[in-house]
C-alpha positions in Angstrom: 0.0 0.0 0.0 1.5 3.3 -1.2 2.4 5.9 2.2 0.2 9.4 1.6 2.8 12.7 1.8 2.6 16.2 3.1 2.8 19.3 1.4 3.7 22.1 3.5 3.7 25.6 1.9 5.1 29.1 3.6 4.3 32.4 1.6 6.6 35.3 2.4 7.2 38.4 0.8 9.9 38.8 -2.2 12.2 41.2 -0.7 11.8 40.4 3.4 11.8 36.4 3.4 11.4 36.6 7.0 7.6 38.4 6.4 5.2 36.3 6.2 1.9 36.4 4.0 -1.4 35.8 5.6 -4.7 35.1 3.0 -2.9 34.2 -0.4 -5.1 31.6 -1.8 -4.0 28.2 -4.0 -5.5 26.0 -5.8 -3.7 22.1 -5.5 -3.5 20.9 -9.6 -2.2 17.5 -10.7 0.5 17.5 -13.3 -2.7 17.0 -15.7 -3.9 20.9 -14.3 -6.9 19.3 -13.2 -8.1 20.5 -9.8 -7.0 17.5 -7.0 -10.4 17.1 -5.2 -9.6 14.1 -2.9 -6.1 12.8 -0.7 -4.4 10.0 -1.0 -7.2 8.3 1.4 -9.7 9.8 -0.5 -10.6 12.2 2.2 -12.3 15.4 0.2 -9.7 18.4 0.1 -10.5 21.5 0.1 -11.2 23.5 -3.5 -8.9 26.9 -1.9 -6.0 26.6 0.2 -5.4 30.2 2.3 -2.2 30.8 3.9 -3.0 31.2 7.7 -1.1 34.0 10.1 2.1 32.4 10.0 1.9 32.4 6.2 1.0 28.4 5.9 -0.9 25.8 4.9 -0.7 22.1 4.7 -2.1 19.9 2.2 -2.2 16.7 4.0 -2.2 12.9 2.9 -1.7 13.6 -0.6 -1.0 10.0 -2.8 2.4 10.0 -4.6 2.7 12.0 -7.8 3.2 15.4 -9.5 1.4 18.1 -8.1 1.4 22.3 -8.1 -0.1 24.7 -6.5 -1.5 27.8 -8.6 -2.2 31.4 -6.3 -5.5 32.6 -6.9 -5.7 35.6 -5.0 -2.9 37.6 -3.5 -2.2 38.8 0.0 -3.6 42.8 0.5 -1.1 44.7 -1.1 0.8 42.2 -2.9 0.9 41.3 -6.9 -1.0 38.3 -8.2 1.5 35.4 -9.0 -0.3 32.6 -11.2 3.1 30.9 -11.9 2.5 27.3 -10.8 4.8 25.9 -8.2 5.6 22.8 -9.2 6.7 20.0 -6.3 6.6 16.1 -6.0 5.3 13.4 -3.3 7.4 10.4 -3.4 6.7 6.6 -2.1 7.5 6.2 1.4 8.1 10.1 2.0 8.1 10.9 5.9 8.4 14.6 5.9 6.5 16.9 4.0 7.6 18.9 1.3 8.5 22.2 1.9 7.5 24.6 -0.5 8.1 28.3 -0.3 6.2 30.6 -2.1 6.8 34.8 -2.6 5.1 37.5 -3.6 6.4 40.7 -5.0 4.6 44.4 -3.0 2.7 46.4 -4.9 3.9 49.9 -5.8 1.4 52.5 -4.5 2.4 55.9 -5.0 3.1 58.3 -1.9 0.1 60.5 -1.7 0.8 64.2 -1.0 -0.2 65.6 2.3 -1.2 68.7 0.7 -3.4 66.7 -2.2 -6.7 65.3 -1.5 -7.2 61.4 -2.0 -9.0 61.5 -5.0 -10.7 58.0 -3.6 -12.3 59.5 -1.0 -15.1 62.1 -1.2 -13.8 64.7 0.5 -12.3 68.0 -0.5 -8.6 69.5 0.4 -9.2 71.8 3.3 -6.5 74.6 4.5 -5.2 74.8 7.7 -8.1 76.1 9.5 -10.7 73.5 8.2 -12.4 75.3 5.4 -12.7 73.1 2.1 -10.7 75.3 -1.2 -13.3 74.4 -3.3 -16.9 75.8 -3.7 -20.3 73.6 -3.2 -20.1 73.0 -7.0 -16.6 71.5 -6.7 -14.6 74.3 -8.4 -11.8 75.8 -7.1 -12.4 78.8 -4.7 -11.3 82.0 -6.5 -10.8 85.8 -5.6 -12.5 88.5 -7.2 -9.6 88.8 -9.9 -10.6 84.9 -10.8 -7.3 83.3 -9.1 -6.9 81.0 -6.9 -7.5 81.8 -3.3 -4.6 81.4 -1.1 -2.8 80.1 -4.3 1.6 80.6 -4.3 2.6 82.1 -7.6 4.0 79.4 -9.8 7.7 79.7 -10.7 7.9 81.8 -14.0 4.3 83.1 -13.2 3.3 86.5 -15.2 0.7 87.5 -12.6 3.1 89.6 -10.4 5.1 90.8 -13.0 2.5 94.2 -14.0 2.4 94.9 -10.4 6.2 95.4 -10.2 6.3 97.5 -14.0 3.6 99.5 -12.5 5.8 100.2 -9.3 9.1 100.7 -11.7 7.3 103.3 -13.3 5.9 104.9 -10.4 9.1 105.1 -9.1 11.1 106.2 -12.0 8.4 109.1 -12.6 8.5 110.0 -9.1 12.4 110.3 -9.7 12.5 112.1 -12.9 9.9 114.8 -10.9 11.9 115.8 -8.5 14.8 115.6 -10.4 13.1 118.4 -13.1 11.7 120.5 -9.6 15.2 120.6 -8.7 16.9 122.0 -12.1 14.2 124.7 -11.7 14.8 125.5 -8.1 18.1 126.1 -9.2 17.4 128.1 -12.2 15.2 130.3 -10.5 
C-alpha cells in the first residue's frame, strides 16, 4: 500500500523572506492541471488553500505523484502570481515537502499631504478647516478669478505688471523731483 505525503507551503514576501503572507489563496493541480479534489485516502480536500497568520498551509495525505499549487488571490497589497509551483510526493516520503512561495509588493504611490485622495469624497481643506473648493466642486477664486490662497508658480506672469507699474511709479517719481530741482536752481 502506497504511504500518503505532506505538502507544507510558507508564503513570504519577495524582498523580506522573514515576512510572512497571511490570505494568499491556492489552488492544488495534478501534473494533468486538473483540480485535485480528494487525498491520498480519499478524504475530500479543500477547493482553496489560504495561507494562515504564519503564512501556511498544509495539504495533507496527498497519494504519490506530481502536483502544483496555482495562487488565486494575492495577499492585501501584494501582486498576483499565477506561476505554478511545481513539487513532487514520493513513495515512502516521511516529511512533507516544503515549499516556499513569494510575492512581490505592490507599488502604490506616496500621496501628498497637501493633495486630496481622490478615492475618497472629500475635499482638500487649508489649515483652518475650510474646504478650497466651492459647493459645485470648483476651485475657490478671488475676485480677480485666481486662486485663493494660491503661491505664484515659478515663471508666473501674474506679479510681474504689479512690479512695472511700481518701476514706473518710481522712475516718474524720480524724474519729478529731479526736473523740480533744475528749476529751483534756475530760479
Amino acid at each position: 500500500m502506497e504511504v500518503p505525503g505532506d505538502a507544507k507551503l510558507t508564503k513570504v514576501d519577495r524582498n523580506d523572506k522573514k515576512a510572512v503572507l497571511k490570505g494568499a489563496e491556492f489552488k492544488l493541480l495534478g501534473a494533468d492541471g486538473k483540480l485535485v479534489k480528494a487525498a491520498g485516502n480519499g478524504k475530500k480536500l479543500p477547493a482553496v488553500w489560504t495561507t494562515d497568520q504564519n503564512g501556511q498551509f498544509t495539504a495533507e495525505r496527498l497519494a504519490p505523484g506530481r502536483y502544483q499549487f496555482v495562487e488565486t488571490k494575492a495577499p492585501d497589497g501584494y501582486k498576483l502570481d499565477e506561476t505554478p509551483i511545481p513539487f513532487e510526493i514520493k513513495k515512502g516520503q516521511t516529511k512533507p515537502v516544503e515549499i516556499i512561495a513569494s510575492n512581490e509588493k505592490l507599488k502604490t504611490p506616496a500621496v501628498d499631504k497637501g493633495t486630496p485622495n481622490p478615492n475618497s469624497g472629500e475635499p482638500k481643506t487649508d489649515n483652518k478647516g475650510t474646504p478650497d473648493r466651492n459647493l459645485n466642486g470648483d476651485p475657490k477664486t478671488n475676485d480677480n478669478g485666481h486662486l485663493k490662497d494660491a503661491l505664484p508658480k515659478t515663471g508666473d506672469t501674474d506679479s510681474i505688471i504689479p512690479i512695472m507699474i511700481g518701476i514706473l511709479l518710481i522712475l516718474s517719481g524720480g524724474a519729478f523731483a529731479f526736473f523740480t530741482r533744475k528749476k529751483q536752481r534756475k530760479a
